[in-house]
Backbone as CSV, one residue per row, in Angstrom:
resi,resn,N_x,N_y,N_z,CA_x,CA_y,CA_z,C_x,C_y,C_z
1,UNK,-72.719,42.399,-10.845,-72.193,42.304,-12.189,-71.607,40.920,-12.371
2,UNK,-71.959,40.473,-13.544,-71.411,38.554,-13.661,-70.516,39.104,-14.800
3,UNK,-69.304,37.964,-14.719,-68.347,37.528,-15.983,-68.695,37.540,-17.026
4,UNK,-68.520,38.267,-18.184,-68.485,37.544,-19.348,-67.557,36.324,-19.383
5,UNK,-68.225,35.369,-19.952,-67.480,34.009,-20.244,-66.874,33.851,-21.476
6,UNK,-67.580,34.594,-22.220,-66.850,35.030,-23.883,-65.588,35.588,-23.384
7,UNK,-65.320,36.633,-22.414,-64.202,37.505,-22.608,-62.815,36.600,-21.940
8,UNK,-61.633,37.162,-22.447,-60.447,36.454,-21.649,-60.324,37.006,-20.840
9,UNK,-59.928,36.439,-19.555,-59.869,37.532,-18.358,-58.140,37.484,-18.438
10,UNK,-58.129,38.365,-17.363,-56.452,38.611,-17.353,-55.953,39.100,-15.392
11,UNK,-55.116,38.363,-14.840,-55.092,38.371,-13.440,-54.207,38.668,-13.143
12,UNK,-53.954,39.122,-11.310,-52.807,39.851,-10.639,-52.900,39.373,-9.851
13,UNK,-51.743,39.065,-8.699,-51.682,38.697,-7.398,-52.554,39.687,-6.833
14,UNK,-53.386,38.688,-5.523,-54.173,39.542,-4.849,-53.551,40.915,-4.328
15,UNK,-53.998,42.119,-4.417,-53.185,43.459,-4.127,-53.626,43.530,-2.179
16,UNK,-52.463,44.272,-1.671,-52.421,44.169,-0.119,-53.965,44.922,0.125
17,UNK,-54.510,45.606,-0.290,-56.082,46.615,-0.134,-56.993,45.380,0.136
18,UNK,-56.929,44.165,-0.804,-58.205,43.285,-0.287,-57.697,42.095,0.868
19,UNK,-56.494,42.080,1.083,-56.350,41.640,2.432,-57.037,41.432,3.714
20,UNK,-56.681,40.651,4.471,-57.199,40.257,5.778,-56.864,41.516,6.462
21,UNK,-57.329,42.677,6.936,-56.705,43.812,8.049,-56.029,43.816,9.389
22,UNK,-57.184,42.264,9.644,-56.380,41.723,10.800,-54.816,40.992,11.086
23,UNK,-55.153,40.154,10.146,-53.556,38.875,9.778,-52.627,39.786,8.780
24,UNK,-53.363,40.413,7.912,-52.227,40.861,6.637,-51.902,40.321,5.839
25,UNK,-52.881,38.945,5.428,-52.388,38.153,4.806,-53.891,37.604,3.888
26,UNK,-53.534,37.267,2.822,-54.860,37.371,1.743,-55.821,36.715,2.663
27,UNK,-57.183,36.634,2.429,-58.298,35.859,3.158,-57.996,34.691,3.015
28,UNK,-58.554,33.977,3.905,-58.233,32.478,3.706,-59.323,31.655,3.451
29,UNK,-60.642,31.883,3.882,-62.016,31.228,3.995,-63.042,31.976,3.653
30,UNK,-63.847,30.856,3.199,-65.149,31.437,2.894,-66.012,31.920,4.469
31,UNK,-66.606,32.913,4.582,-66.850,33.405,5.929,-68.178,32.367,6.016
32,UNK,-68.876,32.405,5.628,-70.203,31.347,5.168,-70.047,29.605,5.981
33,UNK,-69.165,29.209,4.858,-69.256,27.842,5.025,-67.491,27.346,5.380
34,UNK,-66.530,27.982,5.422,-65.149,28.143,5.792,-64.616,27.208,4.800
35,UNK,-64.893,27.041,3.636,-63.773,26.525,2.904,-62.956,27.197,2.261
36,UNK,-61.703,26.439,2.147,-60.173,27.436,1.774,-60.558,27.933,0.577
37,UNK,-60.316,29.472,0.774,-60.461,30.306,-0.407,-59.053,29.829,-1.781
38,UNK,-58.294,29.767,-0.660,-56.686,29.971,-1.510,-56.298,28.724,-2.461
39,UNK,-57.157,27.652,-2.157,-56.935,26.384,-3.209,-56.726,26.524,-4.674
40,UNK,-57.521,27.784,-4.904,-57.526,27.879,-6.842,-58.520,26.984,-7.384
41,UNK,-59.243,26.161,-6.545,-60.007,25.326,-7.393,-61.482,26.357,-8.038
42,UNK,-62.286,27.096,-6.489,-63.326,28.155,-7.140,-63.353,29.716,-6.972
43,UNK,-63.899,30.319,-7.774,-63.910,31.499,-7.555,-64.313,32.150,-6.373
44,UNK,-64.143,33.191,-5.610,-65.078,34.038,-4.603,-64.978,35.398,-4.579
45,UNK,-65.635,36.011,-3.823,-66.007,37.567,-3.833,-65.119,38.072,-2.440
46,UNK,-64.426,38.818,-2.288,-64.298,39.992,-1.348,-64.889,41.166,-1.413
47,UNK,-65.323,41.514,-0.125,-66.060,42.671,0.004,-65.430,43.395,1.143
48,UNK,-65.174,44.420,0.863,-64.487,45.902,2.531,-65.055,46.802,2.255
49,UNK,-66.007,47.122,3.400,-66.388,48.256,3.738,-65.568,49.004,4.545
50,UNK,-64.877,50.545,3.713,-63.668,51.546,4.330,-64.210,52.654,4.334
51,UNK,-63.652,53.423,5.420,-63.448,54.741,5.707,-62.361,55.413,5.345
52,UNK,-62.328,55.913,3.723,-60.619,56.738,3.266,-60.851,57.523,4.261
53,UNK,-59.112,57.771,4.863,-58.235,59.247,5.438,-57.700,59.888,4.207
54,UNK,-56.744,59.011,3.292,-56.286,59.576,2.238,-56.619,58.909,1.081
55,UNK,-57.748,58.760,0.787,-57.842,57.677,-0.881,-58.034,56.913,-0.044
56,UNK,-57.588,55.589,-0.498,-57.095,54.094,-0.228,-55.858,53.679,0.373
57,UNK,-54.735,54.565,0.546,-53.547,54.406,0.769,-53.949,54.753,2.478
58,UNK,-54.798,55.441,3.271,-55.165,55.442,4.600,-56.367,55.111,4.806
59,UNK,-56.874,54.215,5.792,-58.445,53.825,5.887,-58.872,53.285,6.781
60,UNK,-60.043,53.141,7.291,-60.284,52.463,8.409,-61.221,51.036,7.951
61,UNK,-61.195,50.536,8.625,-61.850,48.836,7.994,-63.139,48.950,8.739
62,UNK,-64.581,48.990,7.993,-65.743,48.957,8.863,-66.246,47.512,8.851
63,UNK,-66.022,47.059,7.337,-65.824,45.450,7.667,-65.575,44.877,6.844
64,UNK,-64.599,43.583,6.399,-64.495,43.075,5.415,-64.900,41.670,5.706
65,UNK,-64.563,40.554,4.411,-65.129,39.364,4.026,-64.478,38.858,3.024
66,UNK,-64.812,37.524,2.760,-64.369,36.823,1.172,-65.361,35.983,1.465
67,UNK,-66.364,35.354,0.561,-67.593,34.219,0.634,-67.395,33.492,-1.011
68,UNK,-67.562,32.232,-0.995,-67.304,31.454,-2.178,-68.423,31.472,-2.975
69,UNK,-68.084,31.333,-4.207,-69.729,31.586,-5.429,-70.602,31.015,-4.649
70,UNK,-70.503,29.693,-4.472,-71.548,28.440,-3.951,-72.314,29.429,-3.355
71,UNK,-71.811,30.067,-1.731,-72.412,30.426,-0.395,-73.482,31.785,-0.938
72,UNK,-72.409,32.871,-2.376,-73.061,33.969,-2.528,-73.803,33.605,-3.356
73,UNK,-74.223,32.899,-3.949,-75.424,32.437,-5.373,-76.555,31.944,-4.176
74,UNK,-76.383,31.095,-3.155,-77.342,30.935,-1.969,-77.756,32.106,-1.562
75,UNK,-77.396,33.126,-0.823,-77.763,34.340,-0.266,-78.240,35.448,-1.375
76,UNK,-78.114,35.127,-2.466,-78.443,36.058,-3.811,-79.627,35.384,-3.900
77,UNK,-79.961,34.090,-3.874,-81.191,33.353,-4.636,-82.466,34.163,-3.521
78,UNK,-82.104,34.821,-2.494,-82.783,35.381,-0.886,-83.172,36.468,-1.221
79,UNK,-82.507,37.308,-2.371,-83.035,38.785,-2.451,-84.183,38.245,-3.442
80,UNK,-85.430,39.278,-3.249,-86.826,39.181,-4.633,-86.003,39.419,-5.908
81,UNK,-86.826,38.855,-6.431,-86.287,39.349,-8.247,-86.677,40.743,-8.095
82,UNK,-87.762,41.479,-7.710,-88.069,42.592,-7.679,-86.834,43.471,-7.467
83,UNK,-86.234,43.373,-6.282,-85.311,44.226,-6.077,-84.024,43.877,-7.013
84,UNK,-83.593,42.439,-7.124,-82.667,41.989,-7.606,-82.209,42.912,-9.105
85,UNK,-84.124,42.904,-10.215,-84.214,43.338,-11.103,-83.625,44.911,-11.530
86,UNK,-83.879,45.922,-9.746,-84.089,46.993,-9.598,-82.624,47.098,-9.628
87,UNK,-81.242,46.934,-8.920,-80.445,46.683,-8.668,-79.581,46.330,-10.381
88,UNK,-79.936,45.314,-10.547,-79.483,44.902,-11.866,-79.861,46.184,-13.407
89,UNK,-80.819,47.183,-13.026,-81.357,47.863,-13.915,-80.242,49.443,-13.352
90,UNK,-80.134,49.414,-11.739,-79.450,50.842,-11.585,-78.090,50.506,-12.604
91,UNK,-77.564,49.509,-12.334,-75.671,49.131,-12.396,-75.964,49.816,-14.596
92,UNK,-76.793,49.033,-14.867,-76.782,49.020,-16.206,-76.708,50.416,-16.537
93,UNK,-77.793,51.104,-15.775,-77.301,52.682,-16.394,-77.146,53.652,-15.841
94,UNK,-76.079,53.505,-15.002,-75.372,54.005,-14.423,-73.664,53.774,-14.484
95,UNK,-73.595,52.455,-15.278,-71.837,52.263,-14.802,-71.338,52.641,-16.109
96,UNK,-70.412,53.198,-16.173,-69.025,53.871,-17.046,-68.489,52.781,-17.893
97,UNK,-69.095,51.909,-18.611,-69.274,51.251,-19.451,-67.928,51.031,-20.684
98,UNK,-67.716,52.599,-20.733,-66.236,52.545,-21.870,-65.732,53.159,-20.937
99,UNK,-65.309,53.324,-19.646,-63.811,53.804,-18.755,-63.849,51.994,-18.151
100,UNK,-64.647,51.260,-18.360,-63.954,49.656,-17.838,-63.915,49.212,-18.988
101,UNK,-64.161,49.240,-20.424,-63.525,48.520,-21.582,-62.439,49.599,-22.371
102,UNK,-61.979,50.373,-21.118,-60.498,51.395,-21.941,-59.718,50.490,-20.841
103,UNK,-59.914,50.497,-20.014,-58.970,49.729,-18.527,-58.601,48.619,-19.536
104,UNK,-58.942,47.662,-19.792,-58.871,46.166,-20.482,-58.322,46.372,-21.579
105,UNK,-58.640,46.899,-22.607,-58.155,47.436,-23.900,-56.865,47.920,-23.215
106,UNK,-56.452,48.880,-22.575,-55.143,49.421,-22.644,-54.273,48.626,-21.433
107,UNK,-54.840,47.313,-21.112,-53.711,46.768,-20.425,-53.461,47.107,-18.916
108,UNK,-54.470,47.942,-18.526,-54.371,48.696,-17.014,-54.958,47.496,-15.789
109,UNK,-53.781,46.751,-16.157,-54.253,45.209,-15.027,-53.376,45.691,-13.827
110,UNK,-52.110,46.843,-13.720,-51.092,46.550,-12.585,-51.668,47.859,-12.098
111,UNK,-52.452,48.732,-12.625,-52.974,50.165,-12.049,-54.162,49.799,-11.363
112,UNK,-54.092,49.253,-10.011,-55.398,49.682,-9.011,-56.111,50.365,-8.568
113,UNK,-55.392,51.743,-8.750,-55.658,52.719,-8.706,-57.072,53.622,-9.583
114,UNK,-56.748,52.976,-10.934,-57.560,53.249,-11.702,-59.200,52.843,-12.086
115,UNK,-59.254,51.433,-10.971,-60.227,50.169,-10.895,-60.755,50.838,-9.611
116,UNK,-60.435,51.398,-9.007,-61.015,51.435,-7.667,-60.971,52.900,-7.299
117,UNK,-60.411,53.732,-7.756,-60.774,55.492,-6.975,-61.926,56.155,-7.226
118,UNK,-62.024,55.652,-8.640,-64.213,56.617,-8.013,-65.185,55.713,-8.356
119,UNK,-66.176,55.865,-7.830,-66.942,55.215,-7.446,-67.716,54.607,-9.288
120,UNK,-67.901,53.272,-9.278,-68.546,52.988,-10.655,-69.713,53.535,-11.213
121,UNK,-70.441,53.932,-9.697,-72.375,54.535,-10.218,-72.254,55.607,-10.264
122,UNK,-71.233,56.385,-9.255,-71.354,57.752,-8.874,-70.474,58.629,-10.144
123,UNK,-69.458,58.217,-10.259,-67.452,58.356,-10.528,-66.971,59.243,-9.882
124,UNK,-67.869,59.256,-8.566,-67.401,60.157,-7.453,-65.595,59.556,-6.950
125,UNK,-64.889,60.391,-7.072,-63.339,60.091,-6.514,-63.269,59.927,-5.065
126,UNK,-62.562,58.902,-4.566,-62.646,58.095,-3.286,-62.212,59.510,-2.389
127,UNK,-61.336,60.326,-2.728,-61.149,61.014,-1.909,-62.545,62.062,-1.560
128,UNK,-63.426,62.327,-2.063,-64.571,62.772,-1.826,-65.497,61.795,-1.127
129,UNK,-65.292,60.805,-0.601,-66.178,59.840,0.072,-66.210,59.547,1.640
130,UNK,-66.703,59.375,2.349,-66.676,59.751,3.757,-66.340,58.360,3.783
131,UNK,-67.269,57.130,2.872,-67.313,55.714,3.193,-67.147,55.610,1.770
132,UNK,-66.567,53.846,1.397,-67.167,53.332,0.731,-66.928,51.535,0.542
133,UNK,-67.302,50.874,-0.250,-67.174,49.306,-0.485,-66.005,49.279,-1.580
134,UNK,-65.224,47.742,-1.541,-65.017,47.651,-2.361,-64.943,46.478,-2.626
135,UNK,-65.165,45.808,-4.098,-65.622,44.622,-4.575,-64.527,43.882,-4.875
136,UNK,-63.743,42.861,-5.042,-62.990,41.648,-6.204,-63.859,40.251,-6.176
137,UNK,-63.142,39.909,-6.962,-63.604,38.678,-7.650,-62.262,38.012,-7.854
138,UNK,-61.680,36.698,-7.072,-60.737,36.211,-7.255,-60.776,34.658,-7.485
139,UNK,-59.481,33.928,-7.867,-59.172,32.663,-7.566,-58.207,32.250,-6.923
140,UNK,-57.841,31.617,-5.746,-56.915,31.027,-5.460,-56.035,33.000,-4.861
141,UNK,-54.735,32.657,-5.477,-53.857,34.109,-4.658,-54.411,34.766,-5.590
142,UNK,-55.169,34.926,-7.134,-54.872,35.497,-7.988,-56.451,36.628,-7.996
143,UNK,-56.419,38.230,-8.457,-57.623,38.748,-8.765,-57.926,38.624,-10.229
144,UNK,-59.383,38.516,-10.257,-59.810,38.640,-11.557,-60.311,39.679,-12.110
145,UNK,-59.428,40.569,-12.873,-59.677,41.758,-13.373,-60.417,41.613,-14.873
146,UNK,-61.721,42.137,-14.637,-62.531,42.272,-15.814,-63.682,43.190,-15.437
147,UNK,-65.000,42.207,-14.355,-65.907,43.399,-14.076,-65.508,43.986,-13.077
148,UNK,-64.817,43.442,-11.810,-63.954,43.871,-10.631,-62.624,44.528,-11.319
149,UNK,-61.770,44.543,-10.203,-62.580,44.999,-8.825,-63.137,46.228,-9.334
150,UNK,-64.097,46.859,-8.245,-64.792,48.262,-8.296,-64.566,48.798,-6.711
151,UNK,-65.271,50.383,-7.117,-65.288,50.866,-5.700,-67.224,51.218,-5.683
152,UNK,-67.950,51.732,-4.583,-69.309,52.041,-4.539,-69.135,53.228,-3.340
153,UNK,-69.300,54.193,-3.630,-69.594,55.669,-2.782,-70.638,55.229,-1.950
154,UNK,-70.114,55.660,-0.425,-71.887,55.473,0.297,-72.773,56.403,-0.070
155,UNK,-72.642,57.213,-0.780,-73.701,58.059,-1.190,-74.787,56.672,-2.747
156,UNK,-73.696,56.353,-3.695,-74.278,55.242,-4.495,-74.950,53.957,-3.698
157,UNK,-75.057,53.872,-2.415,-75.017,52.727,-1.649,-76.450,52.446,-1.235
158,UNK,-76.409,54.025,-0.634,-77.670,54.884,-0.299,-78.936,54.717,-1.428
159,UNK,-78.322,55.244,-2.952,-79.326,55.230,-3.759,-79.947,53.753,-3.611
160,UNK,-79.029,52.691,-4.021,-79.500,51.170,-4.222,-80.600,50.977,-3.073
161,UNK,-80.003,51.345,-1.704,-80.897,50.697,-0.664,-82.376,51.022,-1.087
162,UNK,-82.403,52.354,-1.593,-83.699,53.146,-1.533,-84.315,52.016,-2.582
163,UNK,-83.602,51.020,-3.552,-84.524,50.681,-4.522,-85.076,48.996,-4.316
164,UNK,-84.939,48.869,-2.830,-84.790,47.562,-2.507,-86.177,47.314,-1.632
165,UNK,-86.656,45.623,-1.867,-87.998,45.621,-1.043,-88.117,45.788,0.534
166,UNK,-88.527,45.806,1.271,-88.653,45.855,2.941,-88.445,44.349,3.006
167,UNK,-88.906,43.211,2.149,-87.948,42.118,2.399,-86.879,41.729,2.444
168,UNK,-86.241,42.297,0.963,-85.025,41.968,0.867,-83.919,43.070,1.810
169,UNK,-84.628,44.528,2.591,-83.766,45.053,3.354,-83.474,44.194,4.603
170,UNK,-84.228,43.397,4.693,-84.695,42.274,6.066,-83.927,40.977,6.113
171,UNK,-83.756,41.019,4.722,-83.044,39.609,4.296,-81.797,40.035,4.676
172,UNK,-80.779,41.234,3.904,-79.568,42.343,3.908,-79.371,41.939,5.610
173,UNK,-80.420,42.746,6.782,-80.087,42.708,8.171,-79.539,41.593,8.695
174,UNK,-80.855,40.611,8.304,-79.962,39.294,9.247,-78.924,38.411,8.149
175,UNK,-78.600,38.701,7.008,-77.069,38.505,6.519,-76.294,39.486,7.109
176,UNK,-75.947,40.564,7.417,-75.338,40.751,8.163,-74.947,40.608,9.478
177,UNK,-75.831,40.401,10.338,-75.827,40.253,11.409,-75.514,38.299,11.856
178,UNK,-75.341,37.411,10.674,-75.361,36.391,10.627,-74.004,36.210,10.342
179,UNK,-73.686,36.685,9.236,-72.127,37.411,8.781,-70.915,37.626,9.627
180,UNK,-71.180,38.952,10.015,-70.508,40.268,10.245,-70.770,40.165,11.770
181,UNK,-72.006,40.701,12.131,-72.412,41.048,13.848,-71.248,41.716,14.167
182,UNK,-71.849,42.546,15.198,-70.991,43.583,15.242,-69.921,42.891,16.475
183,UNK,-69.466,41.822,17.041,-68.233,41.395,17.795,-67.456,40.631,17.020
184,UNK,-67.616,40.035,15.740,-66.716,39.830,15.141,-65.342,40.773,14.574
185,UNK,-66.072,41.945,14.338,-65.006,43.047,13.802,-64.829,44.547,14.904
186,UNK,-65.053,43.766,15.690,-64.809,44.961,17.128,-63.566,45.233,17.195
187,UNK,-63.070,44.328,17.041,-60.913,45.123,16.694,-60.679,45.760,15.094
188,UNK,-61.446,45.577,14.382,-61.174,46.310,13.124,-61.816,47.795,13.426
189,UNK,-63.112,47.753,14.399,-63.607,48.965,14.343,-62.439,49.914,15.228
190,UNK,-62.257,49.047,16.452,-61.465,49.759,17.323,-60.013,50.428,16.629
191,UNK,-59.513,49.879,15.477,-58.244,49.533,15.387,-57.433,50.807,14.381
192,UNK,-58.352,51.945,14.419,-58.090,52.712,13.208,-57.222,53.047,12.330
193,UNK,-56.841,54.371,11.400,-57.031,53.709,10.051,-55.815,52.567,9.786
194,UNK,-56.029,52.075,8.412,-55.076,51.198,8.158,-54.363,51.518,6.913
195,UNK,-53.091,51.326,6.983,-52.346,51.949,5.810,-52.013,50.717,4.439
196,UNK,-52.435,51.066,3.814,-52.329,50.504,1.900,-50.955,51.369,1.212
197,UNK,-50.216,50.113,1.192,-48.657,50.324,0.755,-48.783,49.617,-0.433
């Protein structure tokens, strides 16, 4: 989902949920190319993949990230338009369209709660989710609340994969594994759940 540039956005200090799990302390770098997230000069994405115990307030970290536009517009230009298209066609009709322009309209910038407990494709409630992702879009300390943040049910996760090419699932592997690999976050896996105060 991209910005409207027409719209005014409206921001919050980064909330403790998209945090570093490890440090406790907002991300600092782009995982990609390591430049300081926290400058304020460009935008970037966080992404955590969690395991709720209770909602969001208990969870386990399967893996998180922050990557700068630059690095994710590179690794986006990698997926086919095919799938890209496919992807871009589920979100459209599927997402809750007037429950994120009632959020904005009524001012619900300090309720996180409300941005992130069920899922945008599904509106499956986090507490019904075994797994799931969750998205922001920030600058500097600050989030940008407009199309973010969101949450994605691994059950919604599931559907997308199914609509994706055998390339671009190929492309997905070794970004992750280029990323992520599984010894980078061997103490997040080990480290279970984590509590959201």
């Amino acid at each position: 989902m991209s910005t409207d540039n027409n719209r005014s956005l409206n921001y919050i200090e980064i909330p403790k949920l998209f945090y570093n799990d490890l440090t406790g302390a907002p991300m600092q770098k782009c995982i990609s190319c390591e430049r300081d997230l926290l400058d304020g000069i460009e935008p970037y994405m966080i992404e955590k993949a969690l395991k709720p115990y209770d909602g969001l307030r208990s969870y386990s970290t399967v893996f998180e990230y922050a990557m700068c536009m630059q690095c994710m517009e590179g690794y986006q230009s990698k997926i086919s338009k095919e799938s890209m298209a496919k992807i871009n066609d589920h979100f459209a009709a599927n997402i809750d369209i007037e429950n994120r322009r009632g959020l904005i309209e009524n001012n619900q910038f300090d309720d996180l709660d409300a941005w992130v407990n069920k899922c945008i494709i599904t509106k499956t409630e986090v507490e019904s989710t075994a797994e799931c992702q969750i998205y922001a879009q920030c600058i500097g300390d600050q989030l940008i609340m407009a199309d973010y943040p969101y949450m994605i049910s691994g059950i919604a996760m599931e559907e997308i994969v199914k609509l994706l090419s055998p390339e671009t699932l190929d492309e997905f592997g070794r970004l992750q594994e280029e990323l992520i690999g599984p010894s980078e976050f061997q103490d997040l896996l080990k480290g279970g759940p984590k509590v959201f105060l």
